[in-house]
Structures are given as C-alpha cells and as structure tokens.
PDB file of N, H, CA, C and O in Angstrom:
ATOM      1  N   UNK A   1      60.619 -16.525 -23.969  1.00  0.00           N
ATOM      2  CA  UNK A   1      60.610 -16.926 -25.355  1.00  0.00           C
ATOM      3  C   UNK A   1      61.171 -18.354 -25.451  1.00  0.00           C
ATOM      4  O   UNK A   1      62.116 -18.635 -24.713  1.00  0.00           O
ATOM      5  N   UNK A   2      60.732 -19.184 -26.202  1.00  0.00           N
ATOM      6  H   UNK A   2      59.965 -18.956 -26.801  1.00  0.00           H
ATOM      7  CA  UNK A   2      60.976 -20.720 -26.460  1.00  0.00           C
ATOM      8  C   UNK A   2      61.334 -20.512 -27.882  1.00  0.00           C
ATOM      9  O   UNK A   2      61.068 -19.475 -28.489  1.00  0.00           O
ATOM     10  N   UNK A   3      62.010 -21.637 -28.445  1.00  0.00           N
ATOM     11  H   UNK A   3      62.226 -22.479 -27.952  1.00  0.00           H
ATOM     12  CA  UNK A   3      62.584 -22.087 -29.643  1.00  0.00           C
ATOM     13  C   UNK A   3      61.287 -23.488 -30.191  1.00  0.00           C
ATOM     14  O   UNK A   3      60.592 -23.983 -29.304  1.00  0.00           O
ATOM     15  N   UNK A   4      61.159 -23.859 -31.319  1.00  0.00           N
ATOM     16  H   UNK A   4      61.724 -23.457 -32.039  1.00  0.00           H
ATOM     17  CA  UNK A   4      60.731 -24.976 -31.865  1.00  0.00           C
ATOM     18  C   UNK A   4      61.795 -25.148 -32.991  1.00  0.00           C
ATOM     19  O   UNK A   4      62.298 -24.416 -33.843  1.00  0.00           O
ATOM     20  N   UNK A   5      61.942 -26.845 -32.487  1.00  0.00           N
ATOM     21  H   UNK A   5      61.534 -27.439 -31.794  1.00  0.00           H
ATOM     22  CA  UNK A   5      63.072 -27.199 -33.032  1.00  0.00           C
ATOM     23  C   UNK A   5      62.242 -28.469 -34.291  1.00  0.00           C
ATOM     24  O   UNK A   5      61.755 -29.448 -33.726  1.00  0.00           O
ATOM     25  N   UNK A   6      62.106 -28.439 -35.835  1.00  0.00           N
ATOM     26  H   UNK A   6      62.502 -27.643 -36.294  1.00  0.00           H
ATOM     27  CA  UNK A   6      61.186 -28.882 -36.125  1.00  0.00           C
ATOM     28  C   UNK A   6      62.252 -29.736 -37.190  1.00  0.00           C
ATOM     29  O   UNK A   6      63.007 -29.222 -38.015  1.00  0.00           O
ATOM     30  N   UNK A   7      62.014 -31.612 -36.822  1.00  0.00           N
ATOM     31  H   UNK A   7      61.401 -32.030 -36.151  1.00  0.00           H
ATOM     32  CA  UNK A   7      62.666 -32.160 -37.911  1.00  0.00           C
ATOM     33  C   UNK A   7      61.661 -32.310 -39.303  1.00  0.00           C
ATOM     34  O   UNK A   7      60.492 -32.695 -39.263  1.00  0.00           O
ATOM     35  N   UNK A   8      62.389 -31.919 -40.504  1.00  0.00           N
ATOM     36  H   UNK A   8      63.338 -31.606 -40.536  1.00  0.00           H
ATOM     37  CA  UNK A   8      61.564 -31.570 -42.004  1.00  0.00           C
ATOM     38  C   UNK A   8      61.632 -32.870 -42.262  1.00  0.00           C
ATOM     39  O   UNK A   8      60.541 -32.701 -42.806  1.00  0.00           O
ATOM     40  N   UNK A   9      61.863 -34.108 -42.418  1.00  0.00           N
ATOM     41  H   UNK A   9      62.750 -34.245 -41.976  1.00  0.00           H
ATOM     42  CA  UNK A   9      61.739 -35.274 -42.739  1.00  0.00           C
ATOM     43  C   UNK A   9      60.499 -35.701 -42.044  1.00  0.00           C
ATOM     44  O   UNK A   9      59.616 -36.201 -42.741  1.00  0.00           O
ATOM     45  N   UNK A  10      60.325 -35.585 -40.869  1.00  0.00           N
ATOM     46  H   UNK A  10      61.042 -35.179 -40.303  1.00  0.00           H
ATOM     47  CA  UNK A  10      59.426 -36.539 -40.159  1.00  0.00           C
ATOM     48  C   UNK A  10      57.739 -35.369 -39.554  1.00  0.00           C
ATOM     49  O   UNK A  10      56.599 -35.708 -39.237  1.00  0.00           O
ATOM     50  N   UNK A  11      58.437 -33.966 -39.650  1.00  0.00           N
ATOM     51  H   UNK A  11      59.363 -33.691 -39.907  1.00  0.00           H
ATOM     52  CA  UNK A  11      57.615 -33.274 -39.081  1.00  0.00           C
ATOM     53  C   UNK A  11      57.455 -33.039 -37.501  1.00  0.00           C
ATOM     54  O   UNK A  11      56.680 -32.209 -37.026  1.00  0.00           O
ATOM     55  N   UNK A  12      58.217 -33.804 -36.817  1.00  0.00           N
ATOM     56  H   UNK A  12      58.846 -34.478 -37.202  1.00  0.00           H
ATOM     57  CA  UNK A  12      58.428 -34.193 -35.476  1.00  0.00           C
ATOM     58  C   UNK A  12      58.671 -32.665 -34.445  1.00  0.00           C
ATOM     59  O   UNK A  12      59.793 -32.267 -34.758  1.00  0.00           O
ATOM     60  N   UNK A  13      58.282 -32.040 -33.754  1.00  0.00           N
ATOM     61  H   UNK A  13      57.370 -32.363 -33.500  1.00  0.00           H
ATOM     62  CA  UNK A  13      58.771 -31.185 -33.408  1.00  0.00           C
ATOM     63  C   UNK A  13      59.126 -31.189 -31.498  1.00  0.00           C
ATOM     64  O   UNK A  13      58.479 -31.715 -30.592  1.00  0.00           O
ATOM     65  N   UNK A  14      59.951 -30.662 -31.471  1.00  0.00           N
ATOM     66  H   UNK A  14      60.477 -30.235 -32.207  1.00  0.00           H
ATOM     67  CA  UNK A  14      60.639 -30.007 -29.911  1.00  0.00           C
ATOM     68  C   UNK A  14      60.417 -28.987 -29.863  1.00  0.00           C
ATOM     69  O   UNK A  14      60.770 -28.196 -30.738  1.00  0.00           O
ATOM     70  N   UNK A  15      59.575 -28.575 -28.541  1.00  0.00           N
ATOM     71  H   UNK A  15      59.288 -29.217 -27.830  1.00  0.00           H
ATOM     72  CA  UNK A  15      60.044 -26.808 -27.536  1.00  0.00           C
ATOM     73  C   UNK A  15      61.164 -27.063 -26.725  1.00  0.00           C
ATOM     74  O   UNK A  15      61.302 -28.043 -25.993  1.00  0.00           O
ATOM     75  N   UNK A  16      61.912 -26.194 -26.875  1.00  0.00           N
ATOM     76  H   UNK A  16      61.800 -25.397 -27.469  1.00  0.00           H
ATOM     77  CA  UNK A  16      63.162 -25.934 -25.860  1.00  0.00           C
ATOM     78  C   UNK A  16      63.080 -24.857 -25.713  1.00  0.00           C
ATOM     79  O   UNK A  16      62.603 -24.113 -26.570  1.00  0.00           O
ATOM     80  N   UNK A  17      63.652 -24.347 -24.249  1.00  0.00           N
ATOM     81  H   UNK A  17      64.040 -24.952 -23.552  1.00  0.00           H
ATOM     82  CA  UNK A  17      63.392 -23.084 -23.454  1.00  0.00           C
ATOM     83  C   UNK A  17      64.370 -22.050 -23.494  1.00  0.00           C
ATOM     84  O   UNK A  17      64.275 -20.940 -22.970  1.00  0.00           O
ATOM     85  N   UNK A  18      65.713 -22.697 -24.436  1.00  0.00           N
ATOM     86  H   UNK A  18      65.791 -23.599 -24.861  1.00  0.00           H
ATOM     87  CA  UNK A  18      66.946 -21.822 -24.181  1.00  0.00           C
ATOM     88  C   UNK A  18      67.364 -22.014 -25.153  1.00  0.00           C
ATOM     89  O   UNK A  18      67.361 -23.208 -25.452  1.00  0.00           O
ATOM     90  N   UNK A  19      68.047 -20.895 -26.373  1.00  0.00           N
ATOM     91  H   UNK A  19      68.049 -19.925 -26.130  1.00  0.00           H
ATOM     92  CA  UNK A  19      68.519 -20.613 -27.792  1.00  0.00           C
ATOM     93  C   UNK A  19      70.030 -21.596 -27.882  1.00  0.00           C
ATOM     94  O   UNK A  19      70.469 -22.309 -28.785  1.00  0.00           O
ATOM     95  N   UNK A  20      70.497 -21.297 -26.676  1.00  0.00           N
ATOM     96  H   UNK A  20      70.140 -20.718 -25.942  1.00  0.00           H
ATOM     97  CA  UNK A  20      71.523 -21.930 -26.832  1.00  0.00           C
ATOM     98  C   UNK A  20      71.545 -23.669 -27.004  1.00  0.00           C
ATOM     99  O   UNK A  20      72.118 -24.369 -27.838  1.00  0.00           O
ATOM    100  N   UNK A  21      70.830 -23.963 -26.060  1.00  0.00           N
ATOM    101  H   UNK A  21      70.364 -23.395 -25.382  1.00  0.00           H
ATOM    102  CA  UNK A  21      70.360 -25.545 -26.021  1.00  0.00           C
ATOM    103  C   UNK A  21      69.468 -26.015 -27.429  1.00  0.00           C
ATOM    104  O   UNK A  21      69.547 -27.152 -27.892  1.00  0.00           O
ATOM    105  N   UNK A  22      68.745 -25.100 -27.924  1.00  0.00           N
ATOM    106  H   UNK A  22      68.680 -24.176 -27.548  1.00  0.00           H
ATOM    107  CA  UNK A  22      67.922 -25.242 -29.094  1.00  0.00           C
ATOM    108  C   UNK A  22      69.301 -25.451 -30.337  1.00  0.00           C
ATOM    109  O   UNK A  22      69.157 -26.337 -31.179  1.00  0.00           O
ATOM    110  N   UNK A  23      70.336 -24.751 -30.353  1.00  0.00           N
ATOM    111  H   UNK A  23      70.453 -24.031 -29.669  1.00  0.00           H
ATOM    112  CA  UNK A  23      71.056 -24.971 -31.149  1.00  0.00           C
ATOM    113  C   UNK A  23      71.390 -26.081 -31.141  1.00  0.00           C
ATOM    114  O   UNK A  23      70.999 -26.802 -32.059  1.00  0.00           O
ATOM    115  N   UNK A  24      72.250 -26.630 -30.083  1.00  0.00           N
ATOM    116  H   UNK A  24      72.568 -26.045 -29.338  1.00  0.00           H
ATOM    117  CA  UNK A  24      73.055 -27.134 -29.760  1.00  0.00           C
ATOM    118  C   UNK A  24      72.536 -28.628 -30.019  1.00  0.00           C
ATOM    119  O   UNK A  24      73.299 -29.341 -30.671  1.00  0.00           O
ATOM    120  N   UNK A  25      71.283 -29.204 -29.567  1.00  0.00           N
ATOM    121  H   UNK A  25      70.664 -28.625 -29.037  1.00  0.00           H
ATOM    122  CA  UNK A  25      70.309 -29.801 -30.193  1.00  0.00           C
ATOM    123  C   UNK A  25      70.078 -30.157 -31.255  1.00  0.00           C
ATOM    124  O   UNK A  25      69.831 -31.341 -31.483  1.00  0.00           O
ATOM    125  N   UNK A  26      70.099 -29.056 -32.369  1.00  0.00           N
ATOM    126  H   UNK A  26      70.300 -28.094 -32.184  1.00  0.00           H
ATOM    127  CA  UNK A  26      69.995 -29.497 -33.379  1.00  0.00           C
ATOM    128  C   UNK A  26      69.887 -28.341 -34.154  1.00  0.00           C
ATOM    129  O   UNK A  26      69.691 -28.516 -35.357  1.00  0.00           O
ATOM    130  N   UNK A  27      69.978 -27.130 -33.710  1.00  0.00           N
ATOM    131  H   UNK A  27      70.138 -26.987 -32.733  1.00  0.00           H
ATOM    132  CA  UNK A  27      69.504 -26.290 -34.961  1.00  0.00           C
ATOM    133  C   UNK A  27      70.695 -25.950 -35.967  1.00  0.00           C
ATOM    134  O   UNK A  27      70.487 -25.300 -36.991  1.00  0.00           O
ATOM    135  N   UNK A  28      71.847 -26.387 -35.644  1.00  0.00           N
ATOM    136  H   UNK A  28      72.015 -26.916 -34.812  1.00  0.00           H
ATOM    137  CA  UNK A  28      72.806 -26.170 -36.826  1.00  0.00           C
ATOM    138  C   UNK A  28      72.649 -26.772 -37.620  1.00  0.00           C
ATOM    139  O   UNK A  28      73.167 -26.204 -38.581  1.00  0.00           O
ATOM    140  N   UNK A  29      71.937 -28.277 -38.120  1.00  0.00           N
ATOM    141  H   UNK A  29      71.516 -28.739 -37.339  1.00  0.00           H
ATOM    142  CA  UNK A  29      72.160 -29.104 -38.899  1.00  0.00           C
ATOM    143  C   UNK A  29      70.704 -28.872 -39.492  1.00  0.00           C
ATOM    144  O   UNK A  29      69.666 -29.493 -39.261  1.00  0.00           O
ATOM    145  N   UNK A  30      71.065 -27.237 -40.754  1.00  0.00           N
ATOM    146  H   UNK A  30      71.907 -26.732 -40.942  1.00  0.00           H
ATOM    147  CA  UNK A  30      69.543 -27.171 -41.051  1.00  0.00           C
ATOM    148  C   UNK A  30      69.141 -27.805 -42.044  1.00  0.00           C
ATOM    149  O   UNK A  30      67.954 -27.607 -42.304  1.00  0.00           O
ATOM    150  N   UNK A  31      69.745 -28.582 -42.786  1.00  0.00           N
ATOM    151  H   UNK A  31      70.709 -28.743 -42.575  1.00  0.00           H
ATOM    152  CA  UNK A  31      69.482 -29.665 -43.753  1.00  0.00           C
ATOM    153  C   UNK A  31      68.403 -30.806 -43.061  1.00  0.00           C
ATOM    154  O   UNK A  31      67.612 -31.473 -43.728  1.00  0.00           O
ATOM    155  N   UNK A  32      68.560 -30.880 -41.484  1.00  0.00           N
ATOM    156  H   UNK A  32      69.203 -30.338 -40.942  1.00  0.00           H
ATOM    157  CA  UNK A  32      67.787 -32.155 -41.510  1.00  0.00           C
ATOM    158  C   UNK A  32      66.747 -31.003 -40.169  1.00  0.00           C
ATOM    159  O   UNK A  32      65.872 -31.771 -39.771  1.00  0.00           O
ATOM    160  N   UNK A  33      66.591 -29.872 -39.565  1.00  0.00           N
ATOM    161  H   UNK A  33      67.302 -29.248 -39.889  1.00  0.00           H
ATOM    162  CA  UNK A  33      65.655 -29.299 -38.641  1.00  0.00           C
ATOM    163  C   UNK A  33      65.944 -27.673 -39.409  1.00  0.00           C
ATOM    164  O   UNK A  33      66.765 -26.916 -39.926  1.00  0.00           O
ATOM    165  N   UNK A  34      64.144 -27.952 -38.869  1.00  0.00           N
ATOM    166  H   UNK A  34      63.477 -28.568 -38.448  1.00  0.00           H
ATOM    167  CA  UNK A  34      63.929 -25.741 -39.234  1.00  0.00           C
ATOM    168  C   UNK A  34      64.055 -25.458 -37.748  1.00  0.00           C
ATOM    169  O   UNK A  34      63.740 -26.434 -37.066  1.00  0.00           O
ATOM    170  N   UNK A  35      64.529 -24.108 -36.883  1.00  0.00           N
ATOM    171  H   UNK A  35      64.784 -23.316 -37.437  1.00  0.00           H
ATOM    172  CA  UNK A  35      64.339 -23.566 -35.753  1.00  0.00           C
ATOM    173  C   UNK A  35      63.637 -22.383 -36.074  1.00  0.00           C
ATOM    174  O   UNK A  35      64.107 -21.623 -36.921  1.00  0.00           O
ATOM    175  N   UNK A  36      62.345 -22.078 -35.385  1.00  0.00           N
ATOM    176  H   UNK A  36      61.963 -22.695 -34.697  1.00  0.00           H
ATOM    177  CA  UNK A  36      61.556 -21.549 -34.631  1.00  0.00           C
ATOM    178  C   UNK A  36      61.211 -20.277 -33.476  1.00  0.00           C
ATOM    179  O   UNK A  36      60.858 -20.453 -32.310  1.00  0.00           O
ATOM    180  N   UNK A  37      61.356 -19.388 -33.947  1.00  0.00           N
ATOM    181  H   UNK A  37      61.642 -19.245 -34.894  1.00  0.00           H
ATOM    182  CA  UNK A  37      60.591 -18.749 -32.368  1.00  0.00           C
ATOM    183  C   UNK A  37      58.978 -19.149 -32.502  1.00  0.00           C
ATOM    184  O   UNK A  37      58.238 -19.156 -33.486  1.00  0.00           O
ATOM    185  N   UNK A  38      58.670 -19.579 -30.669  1.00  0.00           N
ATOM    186  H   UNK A  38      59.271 -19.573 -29.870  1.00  0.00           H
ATOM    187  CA  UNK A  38      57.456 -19.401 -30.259  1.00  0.00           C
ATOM    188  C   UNK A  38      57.261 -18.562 -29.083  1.00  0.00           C
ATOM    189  O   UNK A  38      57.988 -18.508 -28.091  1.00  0.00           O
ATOM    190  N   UNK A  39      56.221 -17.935 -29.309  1.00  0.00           N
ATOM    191  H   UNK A  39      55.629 -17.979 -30.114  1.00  0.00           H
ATOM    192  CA  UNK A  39      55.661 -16.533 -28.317  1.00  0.00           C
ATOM    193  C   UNK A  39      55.102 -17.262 -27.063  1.00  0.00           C
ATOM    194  O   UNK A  39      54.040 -16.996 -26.500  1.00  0.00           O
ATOM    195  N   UNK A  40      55.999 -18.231 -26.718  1.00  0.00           N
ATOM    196  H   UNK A  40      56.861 -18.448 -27.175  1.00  0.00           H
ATOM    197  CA  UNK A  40      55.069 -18.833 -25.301  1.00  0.00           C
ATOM    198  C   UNK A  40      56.739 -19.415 -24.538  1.00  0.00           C
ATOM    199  O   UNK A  40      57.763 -19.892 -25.027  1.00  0.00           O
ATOM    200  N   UNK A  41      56.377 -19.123 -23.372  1.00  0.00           N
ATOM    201  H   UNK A  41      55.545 -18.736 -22.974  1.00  0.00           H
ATOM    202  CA  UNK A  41      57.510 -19.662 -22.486  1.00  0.00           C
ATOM    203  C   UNK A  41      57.560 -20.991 -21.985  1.00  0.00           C
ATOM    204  O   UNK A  41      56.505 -21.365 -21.472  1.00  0.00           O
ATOM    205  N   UNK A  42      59.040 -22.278 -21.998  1.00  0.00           N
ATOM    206  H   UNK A  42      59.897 -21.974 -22.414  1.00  0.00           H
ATOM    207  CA  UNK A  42      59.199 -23.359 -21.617  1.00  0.00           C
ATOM    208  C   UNK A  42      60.079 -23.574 -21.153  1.00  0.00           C
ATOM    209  O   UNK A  42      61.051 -23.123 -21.760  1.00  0.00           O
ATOM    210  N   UNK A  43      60.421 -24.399 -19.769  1.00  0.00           N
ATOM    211  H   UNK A  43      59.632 -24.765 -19.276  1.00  0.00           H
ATOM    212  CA  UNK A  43      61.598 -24.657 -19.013  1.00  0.00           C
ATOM    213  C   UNK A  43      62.330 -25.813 -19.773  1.00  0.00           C
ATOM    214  O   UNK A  43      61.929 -26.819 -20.358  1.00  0.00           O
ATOM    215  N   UNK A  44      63.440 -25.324 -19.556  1.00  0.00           N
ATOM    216  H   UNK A  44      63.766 -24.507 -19.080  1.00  0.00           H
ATOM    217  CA  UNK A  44      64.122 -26.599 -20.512  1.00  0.00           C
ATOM    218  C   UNK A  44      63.348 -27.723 -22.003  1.00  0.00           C
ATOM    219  O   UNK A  44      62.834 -27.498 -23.098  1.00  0.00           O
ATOM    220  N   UNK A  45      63.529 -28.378 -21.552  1.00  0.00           N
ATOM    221  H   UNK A  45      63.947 -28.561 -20.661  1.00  0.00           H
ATOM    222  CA  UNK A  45      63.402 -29.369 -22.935  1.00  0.00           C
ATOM    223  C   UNK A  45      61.817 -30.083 -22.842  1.00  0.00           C
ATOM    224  O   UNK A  45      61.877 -31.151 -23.452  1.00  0.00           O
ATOM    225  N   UNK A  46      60.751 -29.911 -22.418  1.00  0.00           N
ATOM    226  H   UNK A  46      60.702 -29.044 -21.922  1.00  0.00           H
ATOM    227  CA  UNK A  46      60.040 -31.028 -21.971  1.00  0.00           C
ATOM    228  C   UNK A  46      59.557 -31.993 -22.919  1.00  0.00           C
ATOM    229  O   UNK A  46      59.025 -33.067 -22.642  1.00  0.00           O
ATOM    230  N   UNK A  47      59.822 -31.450 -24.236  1.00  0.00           N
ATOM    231  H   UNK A  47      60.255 -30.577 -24.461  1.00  0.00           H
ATOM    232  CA  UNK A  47      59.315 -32.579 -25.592  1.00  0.00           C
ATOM    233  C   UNK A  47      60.497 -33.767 -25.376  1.00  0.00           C
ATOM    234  O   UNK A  47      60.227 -34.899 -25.776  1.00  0.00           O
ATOM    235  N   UNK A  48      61.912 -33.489 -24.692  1.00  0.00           N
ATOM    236  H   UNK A  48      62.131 -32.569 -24.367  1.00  0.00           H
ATOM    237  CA  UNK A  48      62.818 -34.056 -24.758  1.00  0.00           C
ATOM    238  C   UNK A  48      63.604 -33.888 -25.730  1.00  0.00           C
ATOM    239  O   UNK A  48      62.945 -33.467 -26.680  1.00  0.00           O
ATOM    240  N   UNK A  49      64.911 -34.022 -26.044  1.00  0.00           N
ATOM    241  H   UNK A  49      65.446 -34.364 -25.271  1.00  0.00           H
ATOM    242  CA  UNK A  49      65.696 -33.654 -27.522  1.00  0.00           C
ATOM    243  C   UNK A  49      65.632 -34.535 -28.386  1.00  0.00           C
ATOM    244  O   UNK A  49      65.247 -35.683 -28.163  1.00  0.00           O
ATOM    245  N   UNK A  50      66.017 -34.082 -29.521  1.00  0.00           N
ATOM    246  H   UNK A  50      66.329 -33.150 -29.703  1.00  0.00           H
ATOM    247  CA  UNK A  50      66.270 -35.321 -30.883  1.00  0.00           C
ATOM    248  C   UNK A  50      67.505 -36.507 -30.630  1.00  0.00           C
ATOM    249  O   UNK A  50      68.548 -36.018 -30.197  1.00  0.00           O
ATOM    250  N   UNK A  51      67.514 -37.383 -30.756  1.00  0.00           N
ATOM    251  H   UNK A  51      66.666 -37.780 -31.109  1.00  0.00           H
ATOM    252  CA  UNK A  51      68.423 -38.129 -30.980  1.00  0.00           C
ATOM    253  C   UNK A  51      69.303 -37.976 -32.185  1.00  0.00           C
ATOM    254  O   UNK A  51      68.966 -38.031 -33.368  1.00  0.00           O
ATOM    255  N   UNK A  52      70.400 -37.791 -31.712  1.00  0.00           N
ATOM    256  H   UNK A  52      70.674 -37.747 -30.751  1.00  0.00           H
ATOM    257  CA  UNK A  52      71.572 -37.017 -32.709  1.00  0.00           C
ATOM    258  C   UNK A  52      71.833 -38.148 -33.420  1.00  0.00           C
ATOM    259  O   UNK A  52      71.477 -39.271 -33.062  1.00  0.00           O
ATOM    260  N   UNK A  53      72.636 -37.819 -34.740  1.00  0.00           N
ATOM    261  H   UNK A  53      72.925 -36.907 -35.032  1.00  0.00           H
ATOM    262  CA  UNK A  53      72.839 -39.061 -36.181  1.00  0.00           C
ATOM    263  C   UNK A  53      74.412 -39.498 -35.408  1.00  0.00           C
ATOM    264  O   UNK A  53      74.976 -38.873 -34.510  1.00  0.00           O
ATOM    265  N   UNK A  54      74.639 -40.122 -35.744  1.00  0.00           N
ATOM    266  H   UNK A  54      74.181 -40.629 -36.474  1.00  0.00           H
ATOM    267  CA  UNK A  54      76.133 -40.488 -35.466  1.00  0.00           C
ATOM    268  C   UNK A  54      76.901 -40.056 -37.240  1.00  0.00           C
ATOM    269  O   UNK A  54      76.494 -40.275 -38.381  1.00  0.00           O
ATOM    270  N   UNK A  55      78.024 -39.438 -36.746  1.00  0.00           N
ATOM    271  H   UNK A  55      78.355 -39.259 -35.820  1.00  0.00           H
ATOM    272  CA  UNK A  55      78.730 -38.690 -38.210  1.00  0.00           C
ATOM    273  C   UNK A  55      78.773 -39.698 -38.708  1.00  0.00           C
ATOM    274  O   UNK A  55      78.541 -40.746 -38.106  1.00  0.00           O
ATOM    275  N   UNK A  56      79.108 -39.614 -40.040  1.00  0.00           N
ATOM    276  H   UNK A  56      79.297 -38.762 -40.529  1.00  0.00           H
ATOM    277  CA  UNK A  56      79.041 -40.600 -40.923  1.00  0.00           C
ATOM    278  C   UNK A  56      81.173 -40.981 -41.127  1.00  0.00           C
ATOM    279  O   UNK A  56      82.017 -40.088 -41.043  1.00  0.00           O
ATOM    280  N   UNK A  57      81.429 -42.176 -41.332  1.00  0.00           N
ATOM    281  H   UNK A  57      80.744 -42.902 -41.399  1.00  0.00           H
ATOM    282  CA  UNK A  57      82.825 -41.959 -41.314  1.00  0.00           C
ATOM    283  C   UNK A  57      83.288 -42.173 -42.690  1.00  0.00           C
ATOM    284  O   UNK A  57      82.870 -43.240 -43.139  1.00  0.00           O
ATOM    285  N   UNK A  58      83.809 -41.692 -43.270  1.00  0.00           N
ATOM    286  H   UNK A  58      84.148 -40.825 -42.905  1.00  0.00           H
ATOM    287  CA  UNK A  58      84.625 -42.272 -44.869  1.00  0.00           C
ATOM    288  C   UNK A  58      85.158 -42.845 -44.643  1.00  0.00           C
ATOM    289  O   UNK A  58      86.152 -42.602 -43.959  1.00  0.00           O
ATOM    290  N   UNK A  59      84.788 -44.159 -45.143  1.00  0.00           N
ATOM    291  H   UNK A  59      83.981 -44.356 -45.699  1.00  0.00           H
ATOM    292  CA  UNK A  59      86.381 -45.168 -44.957  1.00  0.00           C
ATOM    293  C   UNK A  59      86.752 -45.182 -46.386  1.00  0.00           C
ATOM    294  O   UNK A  59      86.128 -44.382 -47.084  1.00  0.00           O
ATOM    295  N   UNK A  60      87.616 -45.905 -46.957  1.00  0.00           N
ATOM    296  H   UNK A  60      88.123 -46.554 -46.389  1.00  0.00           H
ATOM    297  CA  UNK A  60      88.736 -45.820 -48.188  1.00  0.00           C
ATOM    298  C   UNK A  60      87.979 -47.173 -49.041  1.00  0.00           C
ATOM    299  O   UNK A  60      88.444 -47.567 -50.111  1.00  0.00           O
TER     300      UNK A  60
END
C-alpha cells in the first residue's frame, strides 16, 4: 500500500511507500496537503518529497 501526498494549492502530487514517511513529509500540515491511500505499491519516495515551508517567526 502507498500513500499520495497531494498539495491543494498547486495540485502537485507525491507517492510515498511508507505512512510514516508520508506523514512526516507532509501529511500533518492538512491546511496546505490532502493524504491518500493508493491500491498500488512504491518503494520509498520516487516523486521525491515536498519542499518544507520554513515556520514563519513572529517578531514584535
């Protein structure tokens, strides 16, 4: 079983092969990705991952 990791802004999507890595990736931040089951098997990452946002900092 594979994950699709799908950013809703751009439509852009990732297969990743492992739930945990699919999270970790990106599926917590569901404001900016939907996660996915797909009925087809994938080794690791081969779409490659998202490039993560850098947090945003409050300054004063």
């Amino acid at each position: 079983m594979a994950w699709l990791l799908r950013e809703r802004a751009t439509g852009r999507e990732w297969r990743i092969g492992d739930s945990d890595l699919a999270w970790e990736a990106g599926g917590y931040d569901t404001a900016r990705f939907e996660l996915h089951v797909l009925a087809e098997d994938v080794s690791g990452a081969p779409d490659g991952l998202p490039e993560r946002r850098p947090k945003s900092v409050c300054g004063s």
